[in-house]
N, CA, C and O atoms as a GROMACS GRO file, in nm:
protein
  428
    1UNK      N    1  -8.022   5.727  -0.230
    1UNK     CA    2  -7.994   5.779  -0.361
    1UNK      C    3  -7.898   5.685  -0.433
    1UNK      O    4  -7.790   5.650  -0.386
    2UNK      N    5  -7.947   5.645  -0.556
    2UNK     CA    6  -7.865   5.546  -0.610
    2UNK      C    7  -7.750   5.635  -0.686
    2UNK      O    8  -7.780   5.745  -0.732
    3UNK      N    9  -7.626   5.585  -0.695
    3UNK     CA   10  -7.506   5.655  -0.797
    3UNK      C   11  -7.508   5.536  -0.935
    3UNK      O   12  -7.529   5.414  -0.929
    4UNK      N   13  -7.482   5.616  -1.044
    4UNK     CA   14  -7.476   5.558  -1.172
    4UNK      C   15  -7.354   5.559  -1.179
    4UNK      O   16  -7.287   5.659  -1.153
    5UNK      N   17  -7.299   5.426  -1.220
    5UNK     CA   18  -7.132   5.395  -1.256
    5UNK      C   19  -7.142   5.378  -1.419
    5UNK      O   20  -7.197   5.279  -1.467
    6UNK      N   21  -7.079   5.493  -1.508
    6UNK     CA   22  -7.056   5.419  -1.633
    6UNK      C   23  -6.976   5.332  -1.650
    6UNK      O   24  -6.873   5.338  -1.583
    7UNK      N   25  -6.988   5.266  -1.707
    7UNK     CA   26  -6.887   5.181  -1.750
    7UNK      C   27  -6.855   5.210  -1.888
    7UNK      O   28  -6.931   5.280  -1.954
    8UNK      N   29  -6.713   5.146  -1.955
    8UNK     CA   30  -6.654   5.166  -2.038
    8UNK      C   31  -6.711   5.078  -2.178
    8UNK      O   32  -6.699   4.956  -2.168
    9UNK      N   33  -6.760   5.121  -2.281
    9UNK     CA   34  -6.838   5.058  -2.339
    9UNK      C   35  -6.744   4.928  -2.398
    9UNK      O   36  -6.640   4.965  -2.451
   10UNK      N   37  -6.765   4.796  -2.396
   10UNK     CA   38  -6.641   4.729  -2.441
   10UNK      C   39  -6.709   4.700  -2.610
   10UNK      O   40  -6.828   4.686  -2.637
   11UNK      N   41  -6.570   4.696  -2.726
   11UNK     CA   42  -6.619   4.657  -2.904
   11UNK      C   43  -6.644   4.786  -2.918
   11UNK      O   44  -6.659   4.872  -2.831
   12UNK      N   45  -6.647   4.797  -3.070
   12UNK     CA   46  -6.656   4.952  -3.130
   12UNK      C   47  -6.761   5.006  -3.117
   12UNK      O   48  -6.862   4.936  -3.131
   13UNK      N   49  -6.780   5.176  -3.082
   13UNK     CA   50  -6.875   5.280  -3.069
   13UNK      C   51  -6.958   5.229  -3.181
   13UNK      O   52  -6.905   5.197  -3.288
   14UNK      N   53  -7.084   5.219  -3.163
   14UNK     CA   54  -7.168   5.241  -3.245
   14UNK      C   55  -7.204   5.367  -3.336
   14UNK      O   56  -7.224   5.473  -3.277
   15UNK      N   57  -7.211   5.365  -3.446
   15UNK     CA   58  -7.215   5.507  -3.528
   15UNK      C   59  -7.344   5.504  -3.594
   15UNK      O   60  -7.383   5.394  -3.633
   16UNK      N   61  -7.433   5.624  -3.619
   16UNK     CA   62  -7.544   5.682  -3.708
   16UNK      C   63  -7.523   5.777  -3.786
   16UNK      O   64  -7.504   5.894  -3.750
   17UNK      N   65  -7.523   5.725  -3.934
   17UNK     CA   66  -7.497   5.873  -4.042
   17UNK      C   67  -7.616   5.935  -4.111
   17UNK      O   68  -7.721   5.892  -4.158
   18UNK      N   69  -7.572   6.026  -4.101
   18UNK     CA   70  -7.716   6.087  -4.234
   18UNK      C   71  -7.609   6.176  -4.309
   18UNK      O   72  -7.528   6.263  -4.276
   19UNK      N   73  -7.648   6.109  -4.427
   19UNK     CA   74  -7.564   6.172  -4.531
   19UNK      C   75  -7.662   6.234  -4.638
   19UNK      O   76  -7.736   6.157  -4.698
   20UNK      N   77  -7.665   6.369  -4.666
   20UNK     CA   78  -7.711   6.451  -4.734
   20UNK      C   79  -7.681   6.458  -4.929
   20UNK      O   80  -7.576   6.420  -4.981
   21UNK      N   81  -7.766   6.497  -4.984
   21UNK     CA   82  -7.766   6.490  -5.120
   21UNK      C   83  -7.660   6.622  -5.192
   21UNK      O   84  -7.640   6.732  -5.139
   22UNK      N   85  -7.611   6.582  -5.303
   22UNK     CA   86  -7.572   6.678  -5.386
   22UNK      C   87  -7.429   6.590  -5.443
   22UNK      O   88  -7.377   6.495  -5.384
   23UNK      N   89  -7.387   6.644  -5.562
   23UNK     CA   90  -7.271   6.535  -5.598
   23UNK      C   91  -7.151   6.571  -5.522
   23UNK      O   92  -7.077   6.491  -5.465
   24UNK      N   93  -7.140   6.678  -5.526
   24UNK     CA   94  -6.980   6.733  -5.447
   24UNK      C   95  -7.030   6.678  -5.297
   24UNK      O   96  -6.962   6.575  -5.285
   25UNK      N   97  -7.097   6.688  -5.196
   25UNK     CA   98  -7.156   6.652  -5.124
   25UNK      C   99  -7.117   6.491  -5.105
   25UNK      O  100  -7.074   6.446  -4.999
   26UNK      N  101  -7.136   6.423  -5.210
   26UNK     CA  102  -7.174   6.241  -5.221
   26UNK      C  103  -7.029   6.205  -5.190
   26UNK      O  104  -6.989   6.109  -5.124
   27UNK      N  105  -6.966   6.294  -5.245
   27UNK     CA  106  -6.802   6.291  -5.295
   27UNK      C  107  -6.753   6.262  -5.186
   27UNK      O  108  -6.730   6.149  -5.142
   28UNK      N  109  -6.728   6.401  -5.121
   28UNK     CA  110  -6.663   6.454  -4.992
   28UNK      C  111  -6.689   6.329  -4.906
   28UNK      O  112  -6.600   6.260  -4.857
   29UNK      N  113  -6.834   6.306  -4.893
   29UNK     CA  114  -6.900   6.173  -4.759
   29UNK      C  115  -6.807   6.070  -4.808
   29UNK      O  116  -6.748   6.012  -4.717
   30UNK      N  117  -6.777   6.032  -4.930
   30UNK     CA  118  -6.732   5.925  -5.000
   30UNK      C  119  -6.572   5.895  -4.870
   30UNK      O  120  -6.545   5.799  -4.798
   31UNK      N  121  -6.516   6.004  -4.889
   31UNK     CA  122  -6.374   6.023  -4.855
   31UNK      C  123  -6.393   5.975  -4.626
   31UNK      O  124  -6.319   5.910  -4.551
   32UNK      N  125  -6.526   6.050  -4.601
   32UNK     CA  126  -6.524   6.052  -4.470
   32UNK      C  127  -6.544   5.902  -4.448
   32UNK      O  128  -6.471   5.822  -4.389
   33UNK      N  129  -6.656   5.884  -4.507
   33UNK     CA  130  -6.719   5.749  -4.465
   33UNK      C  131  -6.638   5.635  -4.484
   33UNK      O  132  -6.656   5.540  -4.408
   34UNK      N  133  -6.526   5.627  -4.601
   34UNK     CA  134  -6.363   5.572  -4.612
   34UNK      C  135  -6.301   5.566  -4.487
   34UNK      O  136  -6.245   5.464  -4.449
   35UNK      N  137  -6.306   5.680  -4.414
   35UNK     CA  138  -6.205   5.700  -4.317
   35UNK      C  139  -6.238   5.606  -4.174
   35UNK      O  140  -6.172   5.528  -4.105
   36UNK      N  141  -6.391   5.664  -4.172
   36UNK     CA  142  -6.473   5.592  -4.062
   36UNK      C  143  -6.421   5.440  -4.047
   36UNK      O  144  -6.380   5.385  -3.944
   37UNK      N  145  -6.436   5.371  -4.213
   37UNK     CA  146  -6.420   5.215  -4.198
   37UNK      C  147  -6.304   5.183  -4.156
   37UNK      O  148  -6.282   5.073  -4.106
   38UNK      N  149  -6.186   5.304  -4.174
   38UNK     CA  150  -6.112   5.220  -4.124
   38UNK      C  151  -6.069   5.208  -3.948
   38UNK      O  152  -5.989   5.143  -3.880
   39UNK      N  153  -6.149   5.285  -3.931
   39UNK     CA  154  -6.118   5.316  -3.773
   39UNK      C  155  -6.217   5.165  -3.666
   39UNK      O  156  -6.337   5.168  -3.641
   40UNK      N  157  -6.128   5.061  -3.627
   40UNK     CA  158  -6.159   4.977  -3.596
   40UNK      C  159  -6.270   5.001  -3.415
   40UNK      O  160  -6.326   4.922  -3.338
   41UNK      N  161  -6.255   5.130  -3.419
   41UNK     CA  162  -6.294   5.164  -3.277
   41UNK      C  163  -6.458   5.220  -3.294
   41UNK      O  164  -6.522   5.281  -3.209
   42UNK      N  165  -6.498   5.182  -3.418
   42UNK     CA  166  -6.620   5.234  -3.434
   42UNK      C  167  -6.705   5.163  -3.556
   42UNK      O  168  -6.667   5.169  -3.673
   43UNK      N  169  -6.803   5.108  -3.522
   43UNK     CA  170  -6.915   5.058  -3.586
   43UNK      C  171  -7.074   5.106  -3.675
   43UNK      O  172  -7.175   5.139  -3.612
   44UNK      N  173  -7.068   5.102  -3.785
   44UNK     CA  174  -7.139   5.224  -3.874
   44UNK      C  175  -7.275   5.088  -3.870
   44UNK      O  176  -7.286   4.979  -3.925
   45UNK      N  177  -7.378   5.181  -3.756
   45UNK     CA  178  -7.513   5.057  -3.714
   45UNK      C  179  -7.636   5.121  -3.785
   45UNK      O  180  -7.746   5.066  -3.772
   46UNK      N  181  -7.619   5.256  -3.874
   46UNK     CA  182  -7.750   5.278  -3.901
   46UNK      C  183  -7.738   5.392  -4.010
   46UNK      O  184  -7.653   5.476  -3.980
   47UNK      N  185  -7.791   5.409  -4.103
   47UNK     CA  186  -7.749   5.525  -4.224
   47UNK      C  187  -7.906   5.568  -4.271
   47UNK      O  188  -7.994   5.488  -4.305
   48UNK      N  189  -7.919   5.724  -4.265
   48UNK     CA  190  -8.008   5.764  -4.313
   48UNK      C  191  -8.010   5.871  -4.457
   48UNK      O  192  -7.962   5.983  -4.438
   49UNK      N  193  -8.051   5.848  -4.564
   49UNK     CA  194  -7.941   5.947  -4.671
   49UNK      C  195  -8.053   6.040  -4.734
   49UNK      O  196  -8.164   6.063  -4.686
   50UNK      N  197  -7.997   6.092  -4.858
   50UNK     CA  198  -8.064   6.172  -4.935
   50UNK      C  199  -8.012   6.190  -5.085
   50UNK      O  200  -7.889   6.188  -5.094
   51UNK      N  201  -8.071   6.204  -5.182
   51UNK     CA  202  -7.978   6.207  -5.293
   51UNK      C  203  -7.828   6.111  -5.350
   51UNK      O  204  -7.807   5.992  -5.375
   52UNK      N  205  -7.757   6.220  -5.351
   52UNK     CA  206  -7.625   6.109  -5.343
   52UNK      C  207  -7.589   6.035  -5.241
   52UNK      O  208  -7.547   5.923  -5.268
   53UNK      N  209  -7.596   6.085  -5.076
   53UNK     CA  210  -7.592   6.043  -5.024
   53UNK      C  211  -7.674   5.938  -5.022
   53UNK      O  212  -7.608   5.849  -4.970
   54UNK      N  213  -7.788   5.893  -5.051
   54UNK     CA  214  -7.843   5.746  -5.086
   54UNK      C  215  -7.799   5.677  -5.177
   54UNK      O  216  -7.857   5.570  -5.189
   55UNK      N  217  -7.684   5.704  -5.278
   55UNK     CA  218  -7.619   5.624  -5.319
   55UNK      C  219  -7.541   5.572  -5.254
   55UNK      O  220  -7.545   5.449  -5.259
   56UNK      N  221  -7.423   5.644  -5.153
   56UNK     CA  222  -7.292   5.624  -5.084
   56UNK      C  223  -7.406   5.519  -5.000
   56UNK      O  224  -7.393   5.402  -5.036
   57UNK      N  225  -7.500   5.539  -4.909
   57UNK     CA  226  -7.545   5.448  -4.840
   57UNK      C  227  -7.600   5.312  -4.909
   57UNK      O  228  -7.607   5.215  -4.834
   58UNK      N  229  -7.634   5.297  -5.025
   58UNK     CA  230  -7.662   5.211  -5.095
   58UNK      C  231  -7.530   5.131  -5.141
   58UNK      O  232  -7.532   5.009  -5.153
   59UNK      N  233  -7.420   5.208  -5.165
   59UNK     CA  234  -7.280   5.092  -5.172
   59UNK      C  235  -7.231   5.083  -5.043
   59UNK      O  236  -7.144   4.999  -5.020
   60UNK      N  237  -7.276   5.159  -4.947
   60UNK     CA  238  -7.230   5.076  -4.797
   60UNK      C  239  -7.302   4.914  -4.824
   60UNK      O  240  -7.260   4.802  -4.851
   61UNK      N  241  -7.389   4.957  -4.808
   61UNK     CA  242  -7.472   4.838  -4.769
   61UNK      C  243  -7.438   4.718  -4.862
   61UNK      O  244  -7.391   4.614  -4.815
   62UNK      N  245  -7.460   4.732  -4.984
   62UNK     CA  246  -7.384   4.682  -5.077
   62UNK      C  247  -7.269   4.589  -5.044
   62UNK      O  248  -7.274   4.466  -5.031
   63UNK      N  249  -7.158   4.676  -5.030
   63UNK     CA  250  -7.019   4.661  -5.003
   63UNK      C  251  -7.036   4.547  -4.862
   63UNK      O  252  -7.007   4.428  -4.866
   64UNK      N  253  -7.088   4.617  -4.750
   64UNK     CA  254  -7.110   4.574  -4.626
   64UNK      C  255  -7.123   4.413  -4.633
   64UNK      O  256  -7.046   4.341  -4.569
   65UNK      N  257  -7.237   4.354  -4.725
   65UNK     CA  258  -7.304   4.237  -4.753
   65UNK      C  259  -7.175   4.204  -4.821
   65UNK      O  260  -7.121   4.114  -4.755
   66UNK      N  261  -7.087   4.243  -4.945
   66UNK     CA  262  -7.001   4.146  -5.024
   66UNK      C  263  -6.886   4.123  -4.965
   66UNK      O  264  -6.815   4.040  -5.022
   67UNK      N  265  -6.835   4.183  -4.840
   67UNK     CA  266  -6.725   4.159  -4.762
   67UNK      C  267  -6.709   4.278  -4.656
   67UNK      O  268  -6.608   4.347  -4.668
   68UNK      N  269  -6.775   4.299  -4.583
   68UNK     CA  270  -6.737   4.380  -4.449
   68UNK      C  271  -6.699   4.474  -4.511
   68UNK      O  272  -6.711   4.511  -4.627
   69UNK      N  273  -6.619   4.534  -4.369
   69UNK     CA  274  -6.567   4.704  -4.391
   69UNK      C  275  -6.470   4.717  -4.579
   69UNK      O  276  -6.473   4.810  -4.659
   70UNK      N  277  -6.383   4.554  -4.588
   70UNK     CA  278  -6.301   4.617  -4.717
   70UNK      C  279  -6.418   4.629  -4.841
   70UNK      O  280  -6.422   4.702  -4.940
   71UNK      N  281  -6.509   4.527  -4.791
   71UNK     CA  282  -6.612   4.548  -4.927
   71UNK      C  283  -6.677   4.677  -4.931
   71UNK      O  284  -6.689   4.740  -5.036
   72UNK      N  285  -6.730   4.730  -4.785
   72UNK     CA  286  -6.747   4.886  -4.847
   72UNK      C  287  -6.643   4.990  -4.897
   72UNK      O  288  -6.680   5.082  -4.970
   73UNK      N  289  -6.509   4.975  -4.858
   73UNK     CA  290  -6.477   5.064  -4.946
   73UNK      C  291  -6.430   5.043  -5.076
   73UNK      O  292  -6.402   5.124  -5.164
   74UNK      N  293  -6.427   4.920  -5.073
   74UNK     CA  294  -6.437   4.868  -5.270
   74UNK      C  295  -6.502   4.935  -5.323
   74UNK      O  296  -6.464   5.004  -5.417
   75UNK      N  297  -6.671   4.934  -5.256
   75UNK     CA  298  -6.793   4.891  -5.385
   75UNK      C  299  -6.794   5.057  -5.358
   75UNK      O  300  -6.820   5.114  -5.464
   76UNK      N  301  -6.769   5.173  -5.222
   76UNK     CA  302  -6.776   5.288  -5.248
   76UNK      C  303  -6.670   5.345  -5.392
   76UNK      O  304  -6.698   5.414  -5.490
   77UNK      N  305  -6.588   5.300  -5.363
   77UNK     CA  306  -6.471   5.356  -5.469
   77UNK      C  307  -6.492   5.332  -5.628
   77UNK      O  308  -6.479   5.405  -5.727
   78UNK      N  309  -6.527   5.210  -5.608
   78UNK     CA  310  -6.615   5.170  -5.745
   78UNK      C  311  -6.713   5.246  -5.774
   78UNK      O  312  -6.709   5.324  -5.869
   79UNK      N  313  -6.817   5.233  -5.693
   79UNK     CA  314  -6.906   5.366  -5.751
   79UNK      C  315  -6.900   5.482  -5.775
   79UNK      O  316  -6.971   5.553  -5.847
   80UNK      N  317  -6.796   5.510  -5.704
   80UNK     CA  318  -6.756   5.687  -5.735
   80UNK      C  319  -6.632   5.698  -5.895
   80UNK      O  320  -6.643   5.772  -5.993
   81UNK      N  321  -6.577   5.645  -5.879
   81UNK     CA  322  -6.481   5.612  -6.005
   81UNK      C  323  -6.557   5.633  -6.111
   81UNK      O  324  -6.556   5.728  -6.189
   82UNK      N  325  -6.646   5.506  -6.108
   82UNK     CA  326  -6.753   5.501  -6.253
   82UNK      C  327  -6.866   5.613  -6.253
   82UNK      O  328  -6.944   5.624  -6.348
   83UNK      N  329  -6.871   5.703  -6.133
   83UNK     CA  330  -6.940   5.867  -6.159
   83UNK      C  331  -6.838   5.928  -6.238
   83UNK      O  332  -6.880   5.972  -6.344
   84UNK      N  333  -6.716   5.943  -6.216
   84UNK     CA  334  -6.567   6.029  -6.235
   84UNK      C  335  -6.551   6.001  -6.401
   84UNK      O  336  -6.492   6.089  -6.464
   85UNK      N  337  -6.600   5.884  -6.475
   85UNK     CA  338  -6.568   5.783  -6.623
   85UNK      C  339  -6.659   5.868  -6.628
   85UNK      O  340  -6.598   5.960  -6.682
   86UNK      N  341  -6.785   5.912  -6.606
   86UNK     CA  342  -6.935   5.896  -6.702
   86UNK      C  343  -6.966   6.100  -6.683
   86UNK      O  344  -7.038   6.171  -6.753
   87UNK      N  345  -6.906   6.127  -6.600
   87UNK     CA  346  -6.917   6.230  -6.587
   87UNK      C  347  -6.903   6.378  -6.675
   87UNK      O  348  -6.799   6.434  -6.710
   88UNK      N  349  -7.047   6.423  -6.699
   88UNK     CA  350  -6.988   6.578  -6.837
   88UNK      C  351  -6.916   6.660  -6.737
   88UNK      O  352  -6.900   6.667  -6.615
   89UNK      N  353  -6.865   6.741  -6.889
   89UNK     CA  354  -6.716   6.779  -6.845
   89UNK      C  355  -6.838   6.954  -6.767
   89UNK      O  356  -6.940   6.989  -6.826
   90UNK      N  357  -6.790   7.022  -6.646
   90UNK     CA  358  -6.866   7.110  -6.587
   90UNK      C  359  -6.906   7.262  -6.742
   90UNK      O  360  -6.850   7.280  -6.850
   91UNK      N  361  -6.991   7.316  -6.691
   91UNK     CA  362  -6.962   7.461  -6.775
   91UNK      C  363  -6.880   7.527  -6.720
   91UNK      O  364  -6.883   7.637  -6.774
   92UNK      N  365  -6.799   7.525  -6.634
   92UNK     CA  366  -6.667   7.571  -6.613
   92UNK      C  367  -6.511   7.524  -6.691
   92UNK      O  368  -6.437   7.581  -6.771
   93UNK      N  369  -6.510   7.449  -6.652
   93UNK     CA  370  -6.427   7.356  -6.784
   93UNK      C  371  -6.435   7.364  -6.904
   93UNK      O  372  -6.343   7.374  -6.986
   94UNK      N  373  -6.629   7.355  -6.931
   94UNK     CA  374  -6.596   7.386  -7.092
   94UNK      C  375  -6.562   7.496  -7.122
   94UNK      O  376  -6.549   7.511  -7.244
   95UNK      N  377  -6.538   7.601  -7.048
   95UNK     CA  378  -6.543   7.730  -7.102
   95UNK      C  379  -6.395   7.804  -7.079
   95UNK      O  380  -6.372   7.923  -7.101
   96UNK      N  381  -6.287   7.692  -7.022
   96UNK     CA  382  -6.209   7.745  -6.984
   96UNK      C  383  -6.102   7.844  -7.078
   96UNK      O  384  -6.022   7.933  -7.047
   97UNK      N  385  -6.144   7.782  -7.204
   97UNK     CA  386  -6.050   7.859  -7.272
   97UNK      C  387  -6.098   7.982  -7.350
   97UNK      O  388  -6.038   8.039  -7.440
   98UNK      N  389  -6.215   8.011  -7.299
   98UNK     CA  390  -6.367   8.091  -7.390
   98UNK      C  391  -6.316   8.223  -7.247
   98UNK      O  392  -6.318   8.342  -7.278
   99UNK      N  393  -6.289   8.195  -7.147
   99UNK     CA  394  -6.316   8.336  -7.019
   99UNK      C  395  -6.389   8.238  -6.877
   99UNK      O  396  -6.376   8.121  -6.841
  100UNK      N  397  -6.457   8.338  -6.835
  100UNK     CA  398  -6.546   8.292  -6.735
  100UNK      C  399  -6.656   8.238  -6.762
  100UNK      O  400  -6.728   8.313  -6.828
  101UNK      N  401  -6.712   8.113  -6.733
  101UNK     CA  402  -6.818   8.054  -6.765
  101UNK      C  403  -6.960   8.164  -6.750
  101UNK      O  404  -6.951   8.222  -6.641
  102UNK      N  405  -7.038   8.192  -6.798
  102UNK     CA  406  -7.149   8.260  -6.832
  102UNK      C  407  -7.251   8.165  -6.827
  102UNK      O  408  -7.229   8.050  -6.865
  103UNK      N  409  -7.439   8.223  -6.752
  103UNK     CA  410  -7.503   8.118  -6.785
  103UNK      C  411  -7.552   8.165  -6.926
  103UNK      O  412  -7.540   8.279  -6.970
  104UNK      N  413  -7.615   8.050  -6.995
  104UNK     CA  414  -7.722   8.038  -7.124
  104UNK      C  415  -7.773   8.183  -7.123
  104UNK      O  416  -7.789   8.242  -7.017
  105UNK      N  417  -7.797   8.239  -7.243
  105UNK     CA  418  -7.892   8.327  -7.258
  105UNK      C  419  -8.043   8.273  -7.223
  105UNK      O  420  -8.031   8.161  -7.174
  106UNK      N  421  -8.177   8.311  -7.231
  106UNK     CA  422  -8.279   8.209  -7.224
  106UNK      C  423  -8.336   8.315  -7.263
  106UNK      O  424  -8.295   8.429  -7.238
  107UNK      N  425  -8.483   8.273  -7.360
  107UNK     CA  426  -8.544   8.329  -7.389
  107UNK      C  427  -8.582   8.349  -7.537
  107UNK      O  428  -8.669   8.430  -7.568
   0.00000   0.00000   0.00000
């Protein structure tokens, strides 16, 4: 009977994300996937997305190509910033001084 010895993997864990769509969603990943880069003990080898999250993966990659880990969180921060500039103001907000936001009548 053979025994299996693990061994200790040597260089950073390899990592796989799937990052899911929606803007609050894109956001939040924005902040994790920040955190990830900086953790030198782990290596981001494969990204599968959706929605926003195919943006955040699209300025990884991005970023990745214009300078490693600091270029992704440049080109992430950059992209999220210039969502934050371009962004309408919610129907919550607009309504803040009107009560509780209400939807549209329709019809």
């Amino acid at each position: 009977m053979a025994i299996a010895i693990r061994r200790k993997p040597t260089g950073p864990r390899p990592l796989s994300l799937a990052l899911q769509g929606g803007g609050a969603h894109g956001a939040f990943e924005w902040g994790v996937i920040e955190r990830l880069l900086e953790d030198d003990r782990l290596e981001i080898k494969a990204v599968t997305a959706a929605s926003a999250g195919a943006m955040n993966a699209a300025a990884l990659a991005w970023g990745m190509i214009e300078g490693g880990r600091e270029g992704d969180k440049a080109r992430l921060e950059s992209y999220w910033r210039a969502r934050e500039l371009t962004a309408e103001p919610s129907t919550a907000s607009r309504t803040a001084d009107s009560g509780p936001a209400r939807s549209a009548p329709t019809g």
